[in-house]
N, C-alpha and C positions, 0 to 999 in steps of 0.2 A: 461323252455322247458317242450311241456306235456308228459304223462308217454307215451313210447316206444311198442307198439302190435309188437309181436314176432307170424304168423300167416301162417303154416303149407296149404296147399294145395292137395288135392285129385282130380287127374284127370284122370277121369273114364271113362272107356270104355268096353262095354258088361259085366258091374257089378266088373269089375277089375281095381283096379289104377296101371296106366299106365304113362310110362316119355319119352318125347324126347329130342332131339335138337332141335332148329328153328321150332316149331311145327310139327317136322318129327319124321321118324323111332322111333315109340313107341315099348316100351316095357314095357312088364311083371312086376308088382312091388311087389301087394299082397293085401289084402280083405277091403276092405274100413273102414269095420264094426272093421277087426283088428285093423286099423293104427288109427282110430278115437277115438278107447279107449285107444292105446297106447299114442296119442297125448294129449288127456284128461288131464293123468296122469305123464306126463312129461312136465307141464308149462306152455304147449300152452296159447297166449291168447284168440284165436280165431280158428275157422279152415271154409275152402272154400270148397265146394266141387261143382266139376263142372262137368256134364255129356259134355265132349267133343265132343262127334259125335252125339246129339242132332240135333241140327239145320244142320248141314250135312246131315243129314238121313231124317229132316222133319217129326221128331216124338217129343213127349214128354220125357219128362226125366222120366228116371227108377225110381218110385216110391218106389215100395216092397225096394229094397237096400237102397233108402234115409233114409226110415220109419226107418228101422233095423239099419243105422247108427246114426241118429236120436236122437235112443235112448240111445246109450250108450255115449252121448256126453253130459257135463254140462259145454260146455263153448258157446259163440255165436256160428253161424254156419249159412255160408251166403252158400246159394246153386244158382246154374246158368247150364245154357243150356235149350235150345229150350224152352225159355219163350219169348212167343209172344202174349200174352193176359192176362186180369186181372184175367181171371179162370185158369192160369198157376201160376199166383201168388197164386190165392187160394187154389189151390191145394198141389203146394211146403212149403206153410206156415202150412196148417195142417197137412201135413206128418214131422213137427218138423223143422222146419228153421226158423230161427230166421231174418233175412233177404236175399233177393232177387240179385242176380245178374243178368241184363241183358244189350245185348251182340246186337246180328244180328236181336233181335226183337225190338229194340231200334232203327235200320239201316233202316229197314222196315217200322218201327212205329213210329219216334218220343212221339207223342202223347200219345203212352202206360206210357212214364215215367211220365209224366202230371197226366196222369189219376190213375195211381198206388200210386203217391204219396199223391194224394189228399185224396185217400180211405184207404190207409193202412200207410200213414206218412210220410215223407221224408227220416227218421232213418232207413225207412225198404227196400229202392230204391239204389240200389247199381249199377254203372254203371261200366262195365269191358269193357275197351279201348283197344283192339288189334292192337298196332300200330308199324309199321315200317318206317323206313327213303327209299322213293321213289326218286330219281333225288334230293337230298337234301334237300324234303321236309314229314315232318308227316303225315306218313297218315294213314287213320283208315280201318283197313282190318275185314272183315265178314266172316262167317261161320268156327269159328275156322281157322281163319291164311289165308284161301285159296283166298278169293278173296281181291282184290284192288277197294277197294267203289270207291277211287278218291275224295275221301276228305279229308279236309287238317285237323290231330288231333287236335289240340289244340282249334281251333273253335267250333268243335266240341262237345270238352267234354264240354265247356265251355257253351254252347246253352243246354244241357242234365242240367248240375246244373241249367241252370237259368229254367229250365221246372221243377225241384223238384227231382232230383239226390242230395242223400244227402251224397254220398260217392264215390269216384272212385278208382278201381284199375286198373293201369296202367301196362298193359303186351307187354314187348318192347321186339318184336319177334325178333331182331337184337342180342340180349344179350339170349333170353332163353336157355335154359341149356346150355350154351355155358360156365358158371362157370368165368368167367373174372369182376362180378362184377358187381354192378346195372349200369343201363343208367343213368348216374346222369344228363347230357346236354336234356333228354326226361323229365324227374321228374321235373330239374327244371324249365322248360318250363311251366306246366303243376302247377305246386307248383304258380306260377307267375298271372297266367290264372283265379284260382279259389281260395273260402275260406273257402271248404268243405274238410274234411278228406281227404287225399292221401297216397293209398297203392302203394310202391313200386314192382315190381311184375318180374322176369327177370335176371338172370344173377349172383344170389347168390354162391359162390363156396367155400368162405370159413367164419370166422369168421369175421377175418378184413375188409371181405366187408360189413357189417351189421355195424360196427363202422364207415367205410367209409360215408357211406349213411347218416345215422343220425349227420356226424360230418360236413360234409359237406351242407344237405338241413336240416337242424332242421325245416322245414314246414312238412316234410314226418313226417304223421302219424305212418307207419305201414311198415313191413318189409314181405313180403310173400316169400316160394320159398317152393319146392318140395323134387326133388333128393336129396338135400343134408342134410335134413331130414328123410327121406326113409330108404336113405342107411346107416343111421350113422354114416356120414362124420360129420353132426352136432349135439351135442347134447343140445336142450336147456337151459337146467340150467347149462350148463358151455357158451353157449351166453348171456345168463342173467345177470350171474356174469362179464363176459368181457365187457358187454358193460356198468355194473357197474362201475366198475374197473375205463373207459373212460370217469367217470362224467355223460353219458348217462341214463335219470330215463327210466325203465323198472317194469312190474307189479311183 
């Protein structure tokens, strides 16, 4: 089994991270630049940061705040929102991110991922799937949770790898802060689909659900979630060691 990414998420809004349920009623959490150094230094593997009202608003992502988180981060650090061109890659790359998530410009563009990957690598293309169960079926939602593309996910992410998506994380609006536990019936859908890294993304609420995940789809890559990080509900290196404990390898 490969080693276990334990992967903190920042979802920001007017330069402040911010948490809901079902991508609703956001609140208040605290300073990006804080929780990136605190995540740093408490195990993280990685961390995401995602300007959420990005592509809602039809601007670029906050720069000044990325630069300044940025910097006090020495772990990866995939950033996403309102990336709809290779000069939005260019831009989120040298304000310090280590790789690219997109999203609603990927919905827009297919072809961006094609072209991103070609110029900047496959390692640095990261595809984030908003997806929800419609009339029984996956589908991929744009701009941040709001709309219904009307296409079916799993095709989907699946057409994005084979264009040079070297990574997906799956955010299953069904399960988001809802705390009951990852989508495990979306993941392994999705786990099935493709043979690129798989970030679980959705639904995290306690420890057990992180040993759930990995004990269950050993294809999942990576484990993401927010609130219960934030709030220190979880603390990482006592999930590190639990999911030691479970035979699960963890960095």
């Amino acid at each position: 089994m490969i080693t276990k990414r334990i992967i903190p998420c920042l979802d920001v809004k007017d330069g402040r991270v911010v948490k809901g349920v079902n991508f609703e009623g956001l609140h208040d959490v605290n300073s990006p630049i804080e929780l990136a150094e605190y995540y740093t230094k408490s195990g993280a593997d990685e961390l995401v940061f995602y300007d959420i009202t990005a592509s809602a608003e039809g601007r670029g992502l906050f720069t000044d705040i990325l630069r300044q988180t940025a910097s006090r981060v020495f772990i990866p650090l995939t950033v996403g929102g309102g990336i709809n061109t290779l000069e939005d890659f260019d831009r989120v790359l040298k304000c310090g991110a280590d790789k690219v998530s997109v999203n609603s410009g990927a919905i827009r563009n297919p072809d961006l991922i094609r072209q991103a990957a070609l110029r900047y690598g496959s390692q640095c293309v990261v595809l984030s799937a908003d997806v929800k169960r419609v009339e029984g079926q996956f589908r991929v939602f744009a701009r941040g949770g709001r709309d219904d593309t009307g296409m079916e996910a799993i095709g989907w992410i699946k057409h994005c790898v084979d264009l040079g998506a070297g990574e997906v994380v799956v955010n299953s609006i069904d399960t988001d802060g809802v705390k009951g536990g990852f989508d495990l019936e979306m993941l392994s859908a999705v786990c099935n689909a493709v043979k690129v890294p798989v970030i679980a993304s959705g639904g995290a609420g306690k420890v057990q659900d992180f040993v759930d995940l990995f004990q269950a789809l050993p294809g999942v890559d990576a484990g993401l979630a927010a609130s219960v990080f934030h709030f220190g509900e979880i603390a990482i290196p006592h999930l590190k060691n639990t999911l030691r404990d479970h035979g699960i390898p963890v960095r």
